[in-house]
C-alpha positions as CSV (number, residue, x, y, z in Angstrom):
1,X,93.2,119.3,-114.8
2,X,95.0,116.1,-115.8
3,X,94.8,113.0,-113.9
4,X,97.0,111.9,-111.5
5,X,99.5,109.0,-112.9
6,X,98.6,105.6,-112.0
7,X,100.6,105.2,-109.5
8,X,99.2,107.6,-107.7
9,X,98.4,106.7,-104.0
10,X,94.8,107.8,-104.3
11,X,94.4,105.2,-107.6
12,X,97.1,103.0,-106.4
13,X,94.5,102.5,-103.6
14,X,91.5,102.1,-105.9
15,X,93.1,99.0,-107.4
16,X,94.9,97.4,-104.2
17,X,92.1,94.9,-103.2
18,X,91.8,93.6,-107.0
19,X,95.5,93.1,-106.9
20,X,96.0,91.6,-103.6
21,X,93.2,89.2,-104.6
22,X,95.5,88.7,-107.7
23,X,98.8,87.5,-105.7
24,X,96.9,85.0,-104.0
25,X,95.6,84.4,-106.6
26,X,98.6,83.6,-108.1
27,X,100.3,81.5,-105.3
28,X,97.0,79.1,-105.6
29,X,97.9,78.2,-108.7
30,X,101.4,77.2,-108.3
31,X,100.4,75.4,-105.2
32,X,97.4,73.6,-107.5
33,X,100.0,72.7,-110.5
34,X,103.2,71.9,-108.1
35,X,100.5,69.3,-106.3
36,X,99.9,67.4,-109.5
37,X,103.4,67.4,-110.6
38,X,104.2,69.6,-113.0
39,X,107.3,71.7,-113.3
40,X,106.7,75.3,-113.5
41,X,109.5,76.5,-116.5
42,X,110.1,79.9,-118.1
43,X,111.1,80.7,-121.6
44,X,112.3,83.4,-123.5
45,X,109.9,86.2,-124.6
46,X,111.7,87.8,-127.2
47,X,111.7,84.9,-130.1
48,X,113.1,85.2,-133.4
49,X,109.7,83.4,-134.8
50,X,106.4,83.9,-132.7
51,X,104.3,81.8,-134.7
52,X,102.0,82.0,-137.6
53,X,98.5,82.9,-136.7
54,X,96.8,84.4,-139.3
55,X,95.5,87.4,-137.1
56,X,97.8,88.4,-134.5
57,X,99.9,90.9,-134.5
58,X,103.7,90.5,-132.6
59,X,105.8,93.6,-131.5
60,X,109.1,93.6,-132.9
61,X,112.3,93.3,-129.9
62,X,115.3,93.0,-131.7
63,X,118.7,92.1,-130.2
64,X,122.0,94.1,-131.1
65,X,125.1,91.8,-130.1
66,X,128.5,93.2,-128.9
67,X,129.9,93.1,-132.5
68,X,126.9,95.5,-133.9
69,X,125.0,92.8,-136.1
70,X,121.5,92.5,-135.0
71,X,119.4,89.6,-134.6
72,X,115.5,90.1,-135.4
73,X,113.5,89.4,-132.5
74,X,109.9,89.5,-131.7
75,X,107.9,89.5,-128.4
76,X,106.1,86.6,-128.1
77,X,102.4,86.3,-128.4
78,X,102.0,82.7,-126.7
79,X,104.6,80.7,-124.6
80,X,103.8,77.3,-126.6
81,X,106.1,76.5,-129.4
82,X,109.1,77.1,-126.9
83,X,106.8,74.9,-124.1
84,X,106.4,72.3,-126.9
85,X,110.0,72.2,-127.4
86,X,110.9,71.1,-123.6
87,X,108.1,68.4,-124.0
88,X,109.9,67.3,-127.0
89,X,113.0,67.7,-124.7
90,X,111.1,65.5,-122.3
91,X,110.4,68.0,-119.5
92,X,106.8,66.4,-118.8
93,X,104.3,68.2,-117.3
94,X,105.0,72.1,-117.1
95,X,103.3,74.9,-116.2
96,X,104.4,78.6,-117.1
97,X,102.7,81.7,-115.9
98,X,104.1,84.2,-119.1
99,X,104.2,87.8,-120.0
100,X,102.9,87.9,-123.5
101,X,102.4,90.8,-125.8
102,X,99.7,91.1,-129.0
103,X,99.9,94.4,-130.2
104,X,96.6,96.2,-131.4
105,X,94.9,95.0,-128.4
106,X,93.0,97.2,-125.6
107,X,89.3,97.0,-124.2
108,X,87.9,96.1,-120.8
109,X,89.2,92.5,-121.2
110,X,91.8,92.9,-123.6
111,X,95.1,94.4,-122.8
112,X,98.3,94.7,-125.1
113,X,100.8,92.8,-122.6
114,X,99.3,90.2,-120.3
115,X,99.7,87.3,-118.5
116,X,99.3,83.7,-120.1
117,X,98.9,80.5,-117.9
118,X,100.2,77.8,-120.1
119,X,100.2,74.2,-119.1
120,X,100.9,71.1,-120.3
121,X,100.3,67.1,-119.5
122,X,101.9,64.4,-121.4
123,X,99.4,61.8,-122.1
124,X,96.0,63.8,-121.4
125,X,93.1,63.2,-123.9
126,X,90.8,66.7,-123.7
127,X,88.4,65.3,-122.1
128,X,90.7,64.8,-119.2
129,X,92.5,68.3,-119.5
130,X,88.6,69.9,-119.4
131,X,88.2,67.9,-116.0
132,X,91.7,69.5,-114.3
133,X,90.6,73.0,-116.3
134,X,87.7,72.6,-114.1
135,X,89.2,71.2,-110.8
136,X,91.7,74.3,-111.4
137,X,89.4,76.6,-111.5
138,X,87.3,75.2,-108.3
139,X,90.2,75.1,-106.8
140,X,91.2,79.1,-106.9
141,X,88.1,80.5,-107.6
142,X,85.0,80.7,-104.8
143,X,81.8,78.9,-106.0
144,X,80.1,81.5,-107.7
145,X,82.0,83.9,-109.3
146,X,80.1,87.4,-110.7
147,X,82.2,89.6,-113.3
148,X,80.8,92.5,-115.6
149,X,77.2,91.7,-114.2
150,X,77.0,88.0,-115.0
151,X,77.1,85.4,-111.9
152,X,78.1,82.2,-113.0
153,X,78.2,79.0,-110.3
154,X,81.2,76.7,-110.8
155,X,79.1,73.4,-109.5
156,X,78.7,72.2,-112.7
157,X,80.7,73.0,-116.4
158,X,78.6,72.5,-119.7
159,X,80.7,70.7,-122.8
160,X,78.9,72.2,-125.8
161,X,80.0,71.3,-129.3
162,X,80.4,74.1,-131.9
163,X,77.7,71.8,-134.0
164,X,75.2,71.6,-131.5
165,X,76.1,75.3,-130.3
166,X,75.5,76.4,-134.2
167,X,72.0,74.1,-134.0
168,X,70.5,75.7,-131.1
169,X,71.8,79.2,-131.0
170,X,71.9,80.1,-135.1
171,X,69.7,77.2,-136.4
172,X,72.5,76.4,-138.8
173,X,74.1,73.0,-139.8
174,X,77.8,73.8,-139.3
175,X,79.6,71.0,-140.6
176,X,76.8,70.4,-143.1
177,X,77.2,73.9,-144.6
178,X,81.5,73.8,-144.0
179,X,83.3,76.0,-146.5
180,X,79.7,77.0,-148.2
181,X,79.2,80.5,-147.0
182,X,75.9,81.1,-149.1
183,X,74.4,77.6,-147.6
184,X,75.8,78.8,-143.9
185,X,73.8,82.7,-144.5
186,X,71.2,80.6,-145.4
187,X,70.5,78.6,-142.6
188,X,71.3,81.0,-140.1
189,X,69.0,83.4,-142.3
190,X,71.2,86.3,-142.4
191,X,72.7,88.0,-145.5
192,X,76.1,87.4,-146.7
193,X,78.2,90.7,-146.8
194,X,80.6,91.2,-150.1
195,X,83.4,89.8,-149.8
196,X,82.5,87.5,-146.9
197,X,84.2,83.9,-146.5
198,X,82.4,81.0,-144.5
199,X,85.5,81.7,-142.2
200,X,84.6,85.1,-141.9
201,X,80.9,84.2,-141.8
202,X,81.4,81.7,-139.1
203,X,83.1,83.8,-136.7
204,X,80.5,86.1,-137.3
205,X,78.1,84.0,-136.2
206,X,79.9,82.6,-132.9
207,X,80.6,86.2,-132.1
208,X,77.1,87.4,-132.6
209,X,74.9,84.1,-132.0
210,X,76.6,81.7,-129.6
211,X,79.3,83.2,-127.2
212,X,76.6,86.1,-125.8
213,X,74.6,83.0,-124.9
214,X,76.9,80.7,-123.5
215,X,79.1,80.1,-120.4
216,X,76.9,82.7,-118.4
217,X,74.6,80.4,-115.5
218,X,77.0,77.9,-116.1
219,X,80.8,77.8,-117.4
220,X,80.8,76.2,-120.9
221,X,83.2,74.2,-122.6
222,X,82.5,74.8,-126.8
223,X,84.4,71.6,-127.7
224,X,85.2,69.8,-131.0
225,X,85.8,72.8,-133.5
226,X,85.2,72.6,-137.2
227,X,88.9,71.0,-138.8
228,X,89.4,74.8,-140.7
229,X,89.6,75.9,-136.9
230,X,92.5,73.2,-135.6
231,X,95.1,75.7,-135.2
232,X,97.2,73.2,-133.8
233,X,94.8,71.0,-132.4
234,X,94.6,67.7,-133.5
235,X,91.8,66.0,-135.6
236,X,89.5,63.9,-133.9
237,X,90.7,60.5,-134.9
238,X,86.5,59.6,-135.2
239,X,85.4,62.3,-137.3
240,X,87.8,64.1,-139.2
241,X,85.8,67.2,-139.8
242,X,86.5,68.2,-136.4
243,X,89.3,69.2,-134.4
244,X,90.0,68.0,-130.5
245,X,90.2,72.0,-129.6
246,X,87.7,73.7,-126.9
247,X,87.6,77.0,-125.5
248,X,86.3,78.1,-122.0
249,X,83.5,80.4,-121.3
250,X,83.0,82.0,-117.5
251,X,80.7,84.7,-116.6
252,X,80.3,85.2,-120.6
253,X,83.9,86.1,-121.3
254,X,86.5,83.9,-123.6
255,X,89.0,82.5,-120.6
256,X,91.1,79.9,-122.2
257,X,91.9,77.8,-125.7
258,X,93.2,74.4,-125.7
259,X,94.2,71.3,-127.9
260,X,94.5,67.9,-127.5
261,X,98.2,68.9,-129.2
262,X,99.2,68.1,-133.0
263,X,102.0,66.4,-132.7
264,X,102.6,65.8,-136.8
265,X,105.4,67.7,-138.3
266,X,104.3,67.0,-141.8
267,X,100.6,68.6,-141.0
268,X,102.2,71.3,-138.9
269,X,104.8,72.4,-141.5
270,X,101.4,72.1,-144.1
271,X,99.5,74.5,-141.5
272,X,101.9,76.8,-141.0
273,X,102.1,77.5,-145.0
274,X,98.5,78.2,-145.0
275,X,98.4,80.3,-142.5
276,X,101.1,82.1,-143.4
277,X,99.8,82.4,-147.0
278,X,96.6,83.6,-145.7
279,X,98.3,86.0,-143.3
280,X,100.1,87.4,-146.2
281,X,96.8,87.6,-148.4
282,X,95.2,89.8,-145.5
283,X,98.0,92.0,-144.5
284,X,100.9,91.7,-146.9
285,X,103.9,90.1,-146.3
286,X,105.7,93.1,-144.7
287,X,104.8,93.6,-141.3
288,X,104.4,97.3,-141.4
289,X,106.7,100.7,-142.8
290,X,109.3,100.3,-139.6
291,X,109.0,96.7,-138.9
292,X,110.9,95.1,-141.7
293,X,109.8,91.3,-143.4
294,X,108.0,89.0,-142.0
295,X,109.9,86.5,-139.8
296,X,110.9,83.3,-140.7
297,X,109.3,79.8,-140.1
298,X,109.7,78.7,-136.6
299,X,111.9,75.7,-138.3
300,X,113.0,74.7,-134.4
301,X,110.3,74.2,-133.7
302,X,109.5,71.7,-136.5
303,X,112.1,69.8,-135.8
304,X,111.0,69.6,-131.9
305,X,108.0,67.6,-134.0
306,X,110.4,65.5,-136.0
307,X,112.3,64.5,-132.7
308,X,109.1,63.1,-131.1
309,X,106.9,65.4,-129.1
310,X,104.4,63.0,-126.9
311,X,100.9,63.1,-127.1
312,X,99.8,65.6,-124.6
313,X,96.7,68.1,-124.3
314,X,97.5,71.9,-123.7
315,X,96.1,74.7,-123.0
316,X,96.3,78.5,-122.9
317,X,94.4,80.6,-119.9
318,X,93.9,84.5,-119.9
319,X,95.5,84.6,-116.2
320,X,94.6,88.1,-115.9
321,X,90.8,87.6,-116.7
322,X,90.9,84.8,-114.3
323,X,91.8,87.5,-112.0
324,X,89.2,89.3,-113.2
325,X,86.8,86.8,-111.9
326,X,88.4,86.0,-108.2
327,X,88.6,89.4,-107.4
328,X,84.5,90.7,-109.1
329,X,86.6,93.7,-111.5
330,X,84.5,95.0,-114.3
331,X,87.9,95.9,-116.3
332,X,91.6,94.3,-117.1
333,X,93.1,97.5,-115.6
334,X,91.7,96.9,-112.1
335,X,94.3,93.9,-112.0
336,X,97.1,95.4,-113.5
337,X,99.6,96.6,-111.4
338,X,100.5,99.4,-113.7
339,X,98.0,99.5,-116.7
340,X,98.3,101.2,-119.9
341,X,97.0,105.1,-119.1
342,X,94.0,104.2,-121.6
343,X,93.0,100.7,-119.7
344,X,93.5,102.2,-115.8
């Protein structure tokens, strides 16, 4: 017999206390960002460049005007380079709670369109955007959450750098041993596969070594991230082998990522190449048999930079996970209205 559709009454109700816990979840935290000033914004989600990370993968939306020509358009994967352009603008502080799409995607804490809580401060360093991050989530969450068996207290958040998470959990020197993958196998005394790059190696390791073992009792802050891991976080101005970038760890699971913003257009445009050069080394430069070339580069964007985008500190927050932790679910679908038929 085949299941009932989703939204079924019988698994409508099954999910209804996750989801109520979600909308007030949600009004919290435009009461929490509207209190400290920001401006809450919304920005297109079909763009005709959604950035260039090496290892995300957009969904094509294209746009057919009145006279038949067609515009390519993809769904975005982050809010930020159209966020980055009203800061440029000189919006100031902004928040956006964003539909976003990676396709590919689909576990227990991964589903393929999803909600992003983006916000932004003109002027923040990231050591005070990891103090709000944690004020935010005090704020909207109770004390202790529990999610997927772990129970993590929020009364005090742990700032870990990726060297000293490396040190303790994999016994490795990470900077010592950056872009050596044979001198990185070695010290974490594990074999290097064929093929295997002290990128791939690396993630390897933080996947494997250091994330099962951080931001469980605690929630952790892994801060200061090796400079071949910016993205398009700034280099710390004191030691230019790392990057002002952190991520967020509660109850074990990846909530957010955030810069202290690049704000460079030389080193962005420089970035962008790479990536896209190593995007097109790993996956070709066609997109797939129906999906045409790959998009241009987000040029507007670059020229937000040129303008003059302030200094600021950003940062990108998995609001359905978050959700995940208010309301105790063990799976994204629990806080999805109407989840994908695989993730209910």
């Amino acid at each position: 017999m085949a299941p009932s559709p989703i939204w079924h009454p019988d698994r409508l109700a099954a999910r209804l206390p996750f989801l109520r816990r979600r909308a007030r979840l949600t009004a919290a935290t435009r009461a929490f960002f509207t209190a400290r000033g920001y401006t809450e914004v919304e920005t297109p989600y079909a763009v005709p460049a959604p950035g260039e990370d090496v290892h995300l993968r957009a969904v094509r939306a294209d746009r057919t005007r009145p006279d038949g020509t067609v515009d390519p358009l993809w769904l975005h994967t982050s809010p930020e380079f159209a966020m980055k352009r009203l800061l440029a603008g000189g919006a100031g502080p902004i928040f956006q709670l964003a539909r976003v799409w990676r396709d590919g995607e689909g576990s227990a804490t991964h589903a393929p369109e999803f909600t992003m809580l983006e916000w932004y401060r003109p002027g923040a360093s990231m050591a005070e955007l990891m103090a709000e991050t944690a004020a935010f989530l005090r704020a909207v969450l109770p004390p202790v959450v529990t999610c997927r068996g772990v129970r993590t207290d929020l009364a005090g958040f742990e700032r870990l750098t990726l060297a000293d998470a490396f040190a303790r959990h994999a016994g490795a020197d990470l900077l010592g041993t950056a872009g050596d993958a044979a001198a990185l196998a070695a010290a974490a005394g594990v074999r290097l596969r064929d093929g295997e790059t002290w990128e791939d190696l690396f993630f390897r390791l933080l996947l494997e070594r250091v994330e099962p073992r951080i931001g469980r009792d605690r929630p952790t802050f892994l801060t200061h991230w090796p400079a071949a891991q910016a993205a398009l976080a700034r280099r710390d101005p004191a030691d230019p082998r790392v990057a002002l970038r952190f991520e967020l760890f509660v109850c074990g699971i990846e909530l957010a990522n955030a810069f202290e913003e690049l704000t460079d257009p030389a080193e962005q445009r420089a970035r962008f190449l790479a990536d896209r050069a190593q995007r097109h080394a790993s996956y070709g430069p066609q997109l797939g048999p129906d999906r045409g070339p790959d998009w241009p580069l987000d040029e507007d964007f670059l020229a937000a930079l040129e303008h003059g985008m302030p200094p600021c500190a950003g940062i990108a927050l998995g609001f359905d996970r978050l959700a995940m932790l208010a309301a105790g679910a063990d799976r994204i679908g629990q806080v999805l209205w109407l989840p994908p038929a695989d993730l209910a």
